[in-house]
C-alpha positions as CSV (number, residue, x, y, z in Angstrom):
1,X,49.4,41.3,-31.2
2,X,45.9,41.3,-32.6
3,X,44.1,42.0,-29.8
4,X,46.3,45.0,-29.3
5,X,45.6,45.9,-32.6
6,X,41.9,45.8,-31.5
7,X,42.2,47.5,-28.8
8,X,43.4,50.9,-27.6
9,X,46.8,50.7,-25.3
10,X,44.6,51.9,-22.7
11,X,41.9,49.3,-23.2
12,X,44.3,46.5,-22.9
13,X,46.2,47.8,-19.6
14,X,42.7,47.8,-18.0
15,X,42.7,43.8,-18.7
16,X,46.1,43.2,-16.8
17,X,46.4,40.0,-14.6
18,X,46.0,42.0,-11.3
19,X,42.8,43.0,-12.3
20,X,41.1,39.8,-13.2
21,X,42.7,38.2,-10.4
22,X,41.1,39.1,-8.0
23,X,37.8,38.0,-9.4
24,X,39.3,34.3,-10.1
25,X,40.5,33.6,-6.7
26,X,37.1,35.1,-4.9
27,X,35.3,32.1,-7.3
28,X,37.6,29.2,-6.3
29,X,36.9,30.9,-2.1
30,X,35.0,28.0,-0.3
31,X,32.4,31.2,0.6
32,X,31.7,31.7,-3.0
33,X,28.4,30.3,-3.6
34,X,28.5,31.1,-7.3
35,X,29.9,29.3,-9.7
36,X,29.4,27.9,-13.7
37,X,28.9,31.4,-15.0
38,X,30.6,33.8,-17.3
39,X,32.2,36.4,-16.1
40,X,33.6,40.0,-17.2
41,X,36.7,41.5,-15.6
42,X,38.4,45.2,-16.4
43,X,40.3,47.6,-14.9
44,X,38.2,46.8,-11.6
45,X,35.0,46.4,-13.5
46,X,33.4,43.0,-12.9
47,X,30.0,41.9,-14.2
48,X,27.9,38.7,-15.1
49,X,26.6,37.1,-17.9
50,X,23.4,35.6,-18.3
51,X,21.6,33.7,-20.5
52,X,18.3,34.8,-21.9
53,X,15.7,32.3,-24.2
54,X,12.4,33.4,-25.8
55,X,9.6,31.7,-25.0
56,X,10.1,29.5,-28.1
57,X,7.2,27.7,-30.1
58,X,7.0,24.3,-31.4
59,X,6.7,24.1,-34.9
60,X,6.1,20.8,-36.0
61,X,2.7,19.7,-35.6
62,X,2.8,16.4,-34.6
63,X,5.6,13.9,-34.1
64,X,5.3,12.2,-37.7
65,X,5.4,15.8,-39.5
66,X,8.2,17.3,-41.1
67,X,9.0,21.0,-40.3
68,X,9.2,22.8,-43.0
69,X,11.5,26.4,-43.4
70,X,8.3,28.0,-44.2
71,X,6.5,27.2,-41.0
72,X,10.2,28.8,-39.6
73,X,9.3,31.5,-41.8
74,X,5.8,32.1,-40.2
75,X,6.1,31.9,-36.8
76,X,9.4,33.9,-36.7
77,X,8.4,36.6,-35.0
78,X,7.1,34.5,-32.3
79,X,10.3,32.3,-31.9
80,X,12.5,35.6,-31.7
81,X,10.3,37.3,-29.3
82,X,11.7,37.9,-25.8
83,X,8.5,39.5,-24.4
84,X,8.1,36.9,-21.3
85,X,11.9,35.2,-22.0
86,X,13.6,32.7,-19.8
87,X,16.9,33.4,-17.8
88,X,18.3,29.9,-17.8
89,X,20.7,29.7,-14.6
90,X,22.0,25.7,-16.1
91,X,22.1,24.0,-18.7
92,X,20.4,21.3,-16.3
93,X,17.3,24.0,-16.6
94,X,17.8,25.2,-20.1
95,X,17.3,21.3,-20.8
96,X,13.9,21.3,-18.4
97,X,12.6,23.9,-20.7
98,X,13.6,22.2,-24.1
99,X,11.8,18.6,-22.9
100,X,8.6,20.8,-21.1
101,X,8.2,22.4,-25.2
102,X,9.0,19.0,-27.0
103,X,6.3,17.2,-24.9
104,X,3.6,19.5,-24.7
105,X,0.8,19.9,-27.1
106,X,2.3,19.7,-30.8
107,X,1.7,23.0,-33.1
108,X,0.8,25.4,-30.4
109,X,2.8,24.6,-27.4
110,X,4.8,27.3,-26.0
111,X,7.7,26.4,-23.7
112,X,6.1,27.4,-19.7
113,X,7.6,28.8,-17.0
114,X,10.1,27.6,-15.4
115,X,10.7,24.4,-14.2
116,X,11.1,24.6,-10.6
117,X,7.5,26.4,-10.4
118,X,5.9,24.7,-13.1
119,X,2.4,23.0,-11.8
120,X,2.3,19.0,-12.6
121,X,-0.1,20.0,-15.4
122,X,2.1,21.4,-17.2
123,X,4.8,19.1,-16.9
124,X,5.1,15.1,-18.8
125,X,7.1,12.7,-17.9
126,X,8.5,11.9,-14.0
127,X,9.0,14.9,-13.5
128,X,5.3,16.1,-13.8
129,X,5.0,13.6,-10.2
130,X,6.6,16.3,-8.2
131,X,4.5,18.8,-5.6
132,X,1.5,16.3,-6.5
133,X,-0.5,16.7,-2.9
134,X,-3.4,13.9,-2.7
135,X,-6.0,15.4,0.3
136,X,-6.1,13.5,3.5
137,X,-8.0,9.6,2.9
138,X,-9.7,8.0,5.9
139,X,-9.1,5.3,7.4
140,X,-11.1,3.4,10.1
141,X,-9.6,0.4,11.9
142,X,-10.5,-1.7,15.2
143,X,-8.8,-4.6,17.4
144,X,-9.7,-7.3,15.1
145,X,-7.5,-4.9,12.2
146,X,-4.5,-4.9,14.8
147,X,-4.4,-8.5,15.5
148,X,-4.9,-9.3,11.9
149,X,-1.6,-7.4,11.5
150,X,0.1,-9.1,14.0
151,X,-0.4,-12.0,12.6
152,X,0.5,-11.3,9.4
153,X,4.1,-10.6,10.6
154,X,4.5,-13.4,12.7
155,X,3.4,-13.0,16.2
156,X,2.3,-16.1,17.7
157,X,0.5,-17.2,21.1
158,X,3.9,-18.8,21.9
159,X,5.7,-15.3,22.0
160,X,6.5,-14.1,25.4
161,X,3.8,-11.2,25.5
162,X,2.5,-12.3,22.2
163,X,-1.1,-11.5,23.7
164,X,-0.3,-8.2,24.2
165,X,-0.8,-7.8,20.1
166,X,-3.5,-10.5,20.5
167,X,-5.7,-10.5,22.4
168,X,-7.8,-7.5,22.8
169,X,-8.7,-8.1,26.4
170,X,-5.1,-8.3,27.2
171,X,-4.0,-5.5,30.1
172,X,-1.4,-4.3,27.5
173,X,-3.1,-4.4,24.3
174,X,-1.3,-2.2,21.7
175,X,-1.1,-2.3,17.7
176,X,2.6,-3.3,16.9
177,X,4.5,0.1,16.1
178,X,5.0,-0.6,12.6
179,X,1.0,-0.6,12.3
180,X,1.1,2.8,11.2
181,X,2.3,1.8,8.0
182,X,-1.3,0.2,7.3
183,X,-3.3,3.4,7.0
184,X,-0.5,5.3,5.1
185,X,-0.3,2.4,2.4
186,X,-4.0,2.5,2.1
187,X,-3.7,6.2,0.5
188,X,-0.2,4.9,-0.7
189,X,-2.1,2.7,-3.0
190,X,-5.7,3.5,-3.6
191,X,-4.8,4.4,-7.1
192,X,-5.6,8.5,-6.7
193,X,-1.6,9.1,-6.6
194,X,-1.2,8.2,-10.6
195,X,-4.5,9.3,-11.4
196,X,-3.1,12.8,-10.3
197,X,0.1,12.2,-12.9
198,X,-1.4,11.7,-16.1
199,X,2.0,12.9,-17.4
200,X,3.4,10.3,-16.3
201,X,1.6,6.4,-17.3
202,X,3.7,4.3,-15.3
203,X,3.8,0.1,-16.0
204,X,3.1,-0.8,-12.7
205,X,4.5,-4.4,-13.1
206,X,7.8,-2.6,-13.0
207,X,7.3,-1.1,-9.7
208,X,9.0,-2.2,-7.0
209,X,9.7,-1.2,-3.4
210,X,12.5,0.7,-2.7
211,X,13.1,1.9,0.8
212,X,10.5,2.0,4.1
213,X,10.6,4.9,6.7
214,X,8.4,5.1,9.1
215,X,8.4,7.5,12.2
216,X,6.1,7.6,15.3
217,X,4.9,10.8,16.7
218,X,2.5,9.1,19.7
219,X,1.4,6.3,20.4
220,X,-1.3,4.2,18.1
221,X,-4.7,3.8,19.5
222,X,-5.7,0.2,19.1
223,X,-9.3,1.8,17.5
224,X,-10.0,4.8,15.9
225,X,-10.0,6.6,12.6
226,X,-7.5,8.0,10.7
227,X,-7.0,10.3,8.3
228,X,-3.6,10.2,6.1
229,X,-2.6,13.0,3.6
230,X,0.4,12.3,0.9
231,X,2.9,14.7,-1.2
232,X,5.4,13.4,-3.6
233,X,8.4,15.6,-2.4
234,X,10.9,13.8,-5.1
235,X,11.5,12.2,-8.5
236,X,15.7,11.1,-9.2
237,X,17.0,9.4,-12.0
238,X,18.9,6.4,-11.1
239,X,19.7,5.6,-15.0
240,X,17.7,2.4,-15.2
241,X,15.1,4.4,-13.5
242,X,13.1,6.6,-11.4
243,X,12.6,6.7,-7.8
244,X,9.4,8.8,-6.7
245,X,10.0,9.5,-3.3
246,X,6.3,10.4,-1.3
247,X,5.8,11.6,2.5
248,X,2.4,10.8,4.1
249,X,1.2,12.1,7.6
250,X,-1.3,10.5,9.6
251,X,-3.6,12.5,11.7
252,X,-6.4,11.2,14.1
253,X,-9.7,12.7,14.3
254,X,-8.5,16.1,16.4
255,X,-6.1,16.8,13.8
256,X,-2.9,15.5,16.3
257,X,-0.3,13.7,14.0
258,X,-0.3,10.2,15.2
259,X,2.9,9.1,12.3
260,X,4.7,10.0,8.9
261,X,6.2,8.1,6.5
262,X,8.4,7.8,3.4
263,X,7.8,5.6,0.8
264,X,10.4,5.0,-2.2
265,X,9.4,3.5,-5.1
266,X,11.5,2.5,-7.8
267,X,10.3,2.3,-11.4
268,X,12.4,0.1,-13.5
269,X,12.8,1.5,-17.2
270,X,12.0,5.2,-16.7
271,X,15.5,6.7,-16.3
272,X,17.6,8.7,-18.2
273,X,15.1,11.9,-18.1
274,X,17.7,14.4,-17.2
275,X,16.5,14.8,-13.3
276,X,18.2,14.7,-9.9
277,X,20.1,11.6,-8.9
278,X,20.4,12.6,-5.4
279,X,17.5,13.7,-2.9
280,X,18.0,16.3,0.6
281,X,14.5,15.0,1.1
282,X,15.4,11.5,1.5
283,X,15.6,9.9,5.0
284,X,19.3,8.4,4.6
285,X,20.4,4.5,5.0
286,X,23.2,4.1,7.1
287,X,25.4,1.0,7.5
288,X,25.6,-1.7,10.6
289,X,28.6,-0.8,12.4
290,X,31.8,-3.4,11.7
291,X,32.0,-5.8,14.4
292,X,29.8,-8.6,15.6
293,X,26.0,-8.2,15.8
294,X,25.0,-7.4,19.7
295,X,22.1,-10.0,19.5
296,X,21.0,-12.3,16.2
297,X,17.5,-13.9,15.9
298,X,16.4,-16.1,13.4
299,X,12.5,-16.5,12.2
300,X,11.5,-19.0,9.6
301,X,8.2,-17.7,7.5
302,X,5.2,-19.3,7.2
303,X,4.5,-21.1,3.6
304,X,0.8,-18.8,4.1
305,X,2.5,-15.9,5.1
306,X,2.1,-13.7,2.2
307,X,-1.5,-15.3,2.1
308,X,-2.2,-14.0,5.2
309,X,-0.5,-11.0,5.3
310,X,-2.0,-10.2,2.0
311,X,-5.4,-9.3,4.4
312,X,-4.0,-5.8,5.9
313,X,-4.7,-4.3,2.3
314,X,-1.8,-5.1,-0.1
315,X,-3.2,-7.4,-2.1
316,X,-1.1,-7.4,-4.9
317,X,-1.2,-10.8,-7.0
318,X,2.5,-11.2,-7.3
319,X,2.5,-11.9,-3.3
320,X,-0.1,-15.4,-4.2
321,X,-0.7,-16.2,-8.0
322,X,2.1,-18.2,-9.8
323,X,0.9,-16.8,-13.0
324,X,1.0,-13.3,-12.3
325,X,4.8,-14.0,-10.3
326,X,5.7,-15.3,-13.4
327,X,4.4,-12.4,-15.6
328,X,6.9,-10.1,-13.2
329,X,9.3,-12.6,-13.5
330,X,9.5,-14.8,-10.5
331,X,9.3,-18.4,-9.9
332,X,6.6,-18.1,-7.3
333,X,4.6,-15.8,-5.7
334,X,6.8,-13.3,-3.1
335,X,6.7,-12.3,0.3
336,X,5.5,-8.8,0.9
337,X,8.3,-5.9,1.5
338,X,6.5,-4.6,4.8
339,X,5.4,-8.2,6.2
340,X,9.4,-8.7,6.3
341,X,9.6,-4.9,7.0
342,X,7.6,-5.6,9.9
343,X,8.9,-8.9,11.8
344,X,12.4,-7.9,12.2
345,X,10.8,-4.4,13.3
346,X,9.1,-7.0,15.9
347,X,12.1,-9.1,16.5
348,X,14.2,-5.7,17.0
349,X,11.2,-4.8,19.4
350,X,11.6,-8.0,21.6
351,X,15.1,-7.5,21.8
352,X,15.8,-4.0,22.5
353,X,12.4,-2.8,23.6
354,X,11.0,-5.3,26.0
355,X,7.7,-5.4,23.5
356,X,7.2,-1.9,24.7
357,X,5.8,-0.2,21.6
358,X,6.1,3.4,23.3
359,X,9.6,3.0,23.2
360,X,9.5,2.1,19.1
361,X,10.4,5.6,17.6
362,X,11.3,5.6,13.8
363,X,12.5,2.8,11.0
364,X,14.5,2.9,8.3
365,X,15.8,0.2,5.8
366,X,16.5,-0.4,2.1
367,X,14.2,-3.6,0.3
368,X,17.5,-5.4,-1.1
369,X,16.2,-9.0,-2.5
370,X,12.8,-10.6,-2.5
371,X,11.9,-13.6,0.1
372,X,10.0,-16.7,-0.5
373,X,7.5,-17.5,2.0
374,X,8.6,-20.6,3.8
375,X,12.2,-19.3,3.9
376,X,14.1,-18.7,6.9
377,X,15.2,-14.5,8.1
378,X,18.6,-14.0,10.3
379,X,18.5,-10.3,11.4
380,X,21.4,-9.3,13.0
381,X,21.1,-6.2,15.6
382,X,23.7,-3.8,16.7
383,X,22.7,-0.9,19.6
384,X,24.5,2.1,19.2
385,X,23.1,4.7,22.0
386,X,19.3,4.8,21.3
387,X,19.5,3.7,17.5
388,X,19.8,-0.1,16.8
389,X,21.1,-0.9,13.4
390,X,19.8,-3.9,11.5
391,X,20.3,-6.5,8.6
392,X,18.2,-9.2,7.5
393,X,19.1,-11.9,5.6
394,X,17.8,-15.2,3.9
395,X,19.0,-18.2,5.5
396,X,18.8,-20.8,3.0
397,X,20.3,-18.1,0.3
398,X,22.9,-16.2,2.7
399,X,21.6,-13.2,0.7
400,X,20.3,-9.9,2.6
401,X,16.7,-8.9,1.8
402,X,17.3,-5.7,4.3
403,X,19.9,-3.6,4.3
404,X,21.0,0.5,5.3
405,X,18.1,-0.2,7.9
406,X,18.3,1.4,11.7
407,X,15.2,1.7,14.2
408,X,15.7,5.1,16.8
409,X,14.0,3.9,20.4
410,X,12.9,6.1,23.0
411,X,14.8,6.2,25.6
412,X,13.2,5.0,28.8
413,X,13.7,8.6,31.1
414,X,12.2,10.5,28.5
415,X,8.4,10.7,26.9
416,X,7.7,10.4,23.3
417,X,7.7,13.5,21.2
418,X,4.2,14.9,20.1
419,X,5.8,17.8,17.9
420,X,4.0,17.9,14.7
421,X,6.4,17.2,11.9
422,X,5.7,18.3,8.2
423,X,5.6,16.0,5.2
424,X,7.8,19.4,4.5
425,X,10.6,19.4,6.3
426,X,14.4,18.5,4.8
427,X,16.3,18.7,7.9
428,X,15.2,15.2,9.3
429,X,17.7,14.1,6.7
430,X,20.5,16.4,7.7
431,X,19.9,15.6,11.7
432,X,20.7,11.8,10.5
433,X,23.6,12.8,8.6
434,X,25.4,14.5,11.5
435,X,24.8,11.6,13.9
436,X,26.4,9.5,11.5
437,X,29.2,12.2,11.4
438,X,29.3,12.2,14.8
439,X,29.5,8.6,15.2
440,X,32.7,8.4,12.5
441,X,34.7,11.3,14.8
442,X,35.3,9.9,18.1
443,X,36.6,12.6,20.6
444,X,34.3,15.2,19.7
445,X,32.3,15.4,22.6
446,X,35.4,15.7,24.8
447,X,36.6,19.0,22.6
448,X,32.9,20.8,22.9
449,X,31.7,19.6,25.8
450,X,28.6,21.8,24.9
451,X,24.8,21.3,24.2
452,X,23.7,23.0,20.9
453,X,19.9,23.5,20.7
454,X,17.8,24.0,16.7
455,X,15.2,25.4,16.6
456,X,13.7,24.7,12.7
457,X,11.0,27.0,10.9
458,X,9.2,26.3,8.3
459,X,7.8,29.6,7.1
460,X,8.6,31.4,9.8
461,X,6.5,29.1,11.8
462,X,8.5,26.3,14.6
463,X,8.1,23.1,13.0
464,X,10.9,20.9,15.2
465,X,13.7,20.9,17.8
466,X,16.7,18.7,17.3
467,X,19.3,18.5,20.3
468,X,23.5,17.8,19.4
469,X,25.0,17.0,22.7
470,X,28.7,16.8,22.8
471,X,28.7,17.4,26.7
472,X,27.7,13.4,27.8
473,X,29.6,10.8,26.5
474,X,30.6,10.5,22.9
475,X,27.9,12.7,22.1
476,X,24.3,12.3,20.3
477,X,21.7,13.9,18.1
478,X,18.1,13.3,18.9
479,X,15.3,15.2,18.2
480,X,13.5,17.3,20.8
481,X,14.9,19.4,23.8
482,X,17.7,19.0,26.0
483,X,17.3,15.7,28.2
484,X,16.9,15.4,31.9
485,X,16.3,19.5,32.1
486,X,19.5,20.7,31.1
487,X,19.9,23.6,29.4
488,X,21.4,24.3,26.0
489,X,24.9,26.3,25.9
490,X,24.1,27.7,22.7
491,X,20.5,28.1,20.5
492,X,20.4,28.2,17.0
493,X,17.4,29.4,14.9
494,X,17.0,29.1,11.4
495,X,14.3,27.9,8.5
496,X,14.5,24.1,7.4
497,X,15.2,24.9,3.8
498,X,18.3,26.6,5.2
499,X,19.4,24.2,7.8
500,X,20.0,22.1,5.0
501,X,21.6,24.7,2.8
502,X,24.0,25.3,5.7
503,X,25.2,21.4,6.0
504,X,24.9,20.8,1.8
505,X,27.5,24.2,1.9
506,X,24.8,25.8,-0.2
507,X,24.6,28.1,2.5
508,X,27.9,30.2,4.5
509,X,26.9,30.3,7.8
510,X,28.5,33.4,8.6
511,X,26.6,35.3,5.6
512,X,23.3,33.3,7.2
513,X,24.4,34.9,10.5
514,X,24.6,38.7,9.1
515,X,21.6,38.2,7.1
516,X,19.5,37.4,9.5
517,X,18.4,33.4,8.3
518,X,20.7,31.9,11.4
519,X,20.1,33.5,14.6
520,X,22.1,32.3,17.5
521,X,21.9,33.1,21.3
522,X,24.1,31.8,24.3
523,X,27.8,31.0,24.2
524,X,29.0,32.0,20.2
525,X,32.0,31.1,20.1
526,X,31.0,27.3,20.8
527,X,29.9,27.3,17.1
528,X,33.1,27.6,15.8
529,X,33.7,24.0,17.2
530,X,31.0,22.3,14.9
531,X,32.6,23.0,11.3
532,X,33.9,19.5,11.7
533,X,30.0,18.3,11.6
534,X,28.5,20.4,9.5
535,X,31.5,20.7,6.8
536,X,30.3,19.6,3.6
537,X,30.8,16.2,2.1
538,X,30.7,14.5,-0.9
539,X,27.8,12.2,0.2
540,X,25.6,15.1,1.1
């Protein structure tokens, strides 16, 4: 009865349970993209809270000072002062701006904009890595570079077309597909990435290797020059610490893109900052499927392999001096990431590829343990349509130093892509999430029985095509057109930031269709049959 003795009788039928009803079940709709806020209900009235902050100032003038209630006292008026304020939309970003004031400049610093747009300089911590762009670094390589590389992951004289990687007079000379990774790693690690996060000092003896992806766009000349541009598109908090997730494209001397790739470095000790712990720009892992390996090859490392692999640029001292392995905390010196990286990328080549690097697309995998040179790999292989999923695993341990890791081939009736694709675009991610969909659904191609075409913007401009056909077979997702000429039963249009909205269920696909960000030609109605693919899941 006190609030009715606050309120007029009028007042308080306006608040009735038919009135506010309304509003709670439109927030719990799955088509409600809002959600976390405070909201105001009466009589058919509905509004929004927000939150508003001032622009604050730190008071305490350095981090052994006291703050005294007279330095409150005279900067007052500037901590009450909502000229420029803030309209927090989380408490995730309320926190941003607290940590962006508290590690700025003591006495003066004012908290900045916000978060999302704030430039690295004004940012400490990982979170000052993100947006950092490093301009394109040259990189000039011949046939001696190439063979050197070959070697370094194994490839012997004795190989069945082991001259091919060689021996540069050899008919079918080609650099390994993999190669690529050699140019990207020398911008990767000429030291200008941290020098451009001075936020952000980083131990690099607590740095380790996370995940590899590397994608083809055409094939590798076995000379030329190259130049390879980088962006750090992510930073996620893992707890025990941070993952900085960079793209780098490689372009040759016309400006073509010749391969990307995405590195994943894990930095033990610098979690817990209040960041992401998940990443939409993150090529995903995906698990071997559960039956027996389709073909198993075993290859027993060279006690010089890390010695000689060493020569292609990474020459780390953990990968050959005993004292600095120790320092890092290993009994000996370990066996590169990539030189394992690359010899089950050759084995799976051999195997599934007939050595035919042309037909060597993308590849994926997750660095699980370190390897000793001299011990022994097992990779196990597994060919689902054109993508061949992969393990490797020590022998003389039984532990897995590879895991999550897949390799997309080419198939042999169709050429190589040579779209461009951006160090900016998400939706590579989300392609590789409804394959995997598709793959855990059997039947779905026999309900559709359709070709969908995307077409994906970036800024308005076409970046990439990816094809879903559920018309052959139990269906597939590659990118590009339509195979063998056919035509798509239904084109869909949309920018890459959206594409992944739409599949994340940031986005309603019917509101993107009204709005203008999806348009869709051909057949309609054969979208309705995809909500099972592009229905959001927990692991998105």
């Amino acid at each position: 009865m006190e609030t009715l003795a606050r309120l007029t009788i009028e007042m308080f039928d306006e608040l009735k349970p038919e009135f506010v009803a309304p509003l709670v079940l439109w927030l719990c709709h799955e088509d409600c993209e809002d959600s976390g806020g405070l909201y105001k209900a009466a009589g058919g009235w509905y509004g929004k809270f927000r939150w508003e902050l001032t622009e604050g100032l730190v008071c305490q003038k350095s981090q052994e000072a006291l703050v005294t209630p007279e330095e409150v006292r005279d900067n007052w008026e500037k901590i009450i002062d909502f000229k420029g304020a803030h309209h927090p939309a989380s408490t995730y970003e309320d926190s941003a701006l607290l940590a962006m004031a508290l590690q700025g400049n003591r006495g003066n610093s004012k908290v900045k904009t916000n978060p999302t747009a704030a430039s690295s300089a004004s940012l400490t911590g990982p979170l000052s890595a993100v947006g950092v762009n490093l301009k394109a670094r040259s990189f000039t390589y011949n046939a001696k570079d190439v063979i050197l590389y070959a070697l370094g992951v194994g490839v012997s004289t004795e190989d069945e077309n082991g001259l091919q990687f060689l021996y540069e007079n050899s008919e079918d000379f080609s650099p390994l597909p993999t190669f690529g990774i050699v140019p990207s790693q020398a911008t990767m690690m000429g030291g200008e990435l941290w020098s451009q996060i001075p936020g952000w000092p980083v131990d690099f003896t607590k740095l380790l290797h996370g995940e590899m992806y590397i994608e083809n766009i055409k094939p590798l000349p076995t000379s030329a020059t190259l130049y390879t541009e980088l962006k750090v598109v992510d930073v996620l908090d893992k707890g025990s610490g941070a993952v900085l997730i960079s793209n780098t494209l490689t372009k040759d001397e016309k400006g073509d893109p010749v391969s990307w790739a995405q590195w994943s470095l894990f930095i033990v000790g610098e979690g817990n900052f209040g960041g992401p712990r998940k990443s939409t720009k993150a090529v995903p892992l995906y698990d071997a499927p559960k039956r027996s390996p389709d073909a198993t090859e075993e290859f027993k490392t060279d006690i010089d392999q890390a010695a000689l692999y060493r020569l292609n640029g990474d020459r780390n001292p953990l990968h050959i001096d005993p004292a600095f392995a120790a320092m890092g905390g290993f009994s000996q010196p370990i066996l590169h990431g990539l030189c394992f990286f690359g010899i089950a990328a050759r084995i799976i080549l051999k195997n599934f590829c007939k050595n035919d690097a042309k037909l060597f697309k993308a590849m994926k995998t997750r660095f699980a343990r370190s390897v000793i040179p001299g011990q022994t790999l097992v990779v196990d292989m597994w060919k689902e349509g054109s993508r061949i999923f992969f393990t490797c695993t020590v022998k003389e341990t039984k532990q897995a130093c590879l895991t999550g890791g897949y390799v997309d081939i080419v198939d042999k009736d169709s050429r190589m892509t040579s779209t461009p694709i951006s160090l900016q675009l998400s939706s590579s991610a989300v392609f590789h999430e409804i394959s995997q969909r598709l793959a855990n659904t059997p039947g779905t191609a026999e309900k559709v029985k359709a070709i969908f075409l995307w077409n994906i913007n970036k800024n308005k401009t076409h970046a990439a095509q990816w094809t879903l056909d559920l018309k052959h077979g139990p269906g597939s997702v590659y990118e590009g057109a339509p195979r063998n000429g056919e035509k798509p039963n239904v084109t869909l249009t949309l920018e890459d930031d959206d594409m992944v909205a739409l599949v994340t269920g940031k986005l309603n696909a019917q509101k993107a269709f009204l709005s203008g960000k999806l348009k869709v030609s051909g057949n309609m109605m054969l979208t309705q049959k995809l909500q099972a693919l592009l229905k959001p899941q927990a692991k998105m």
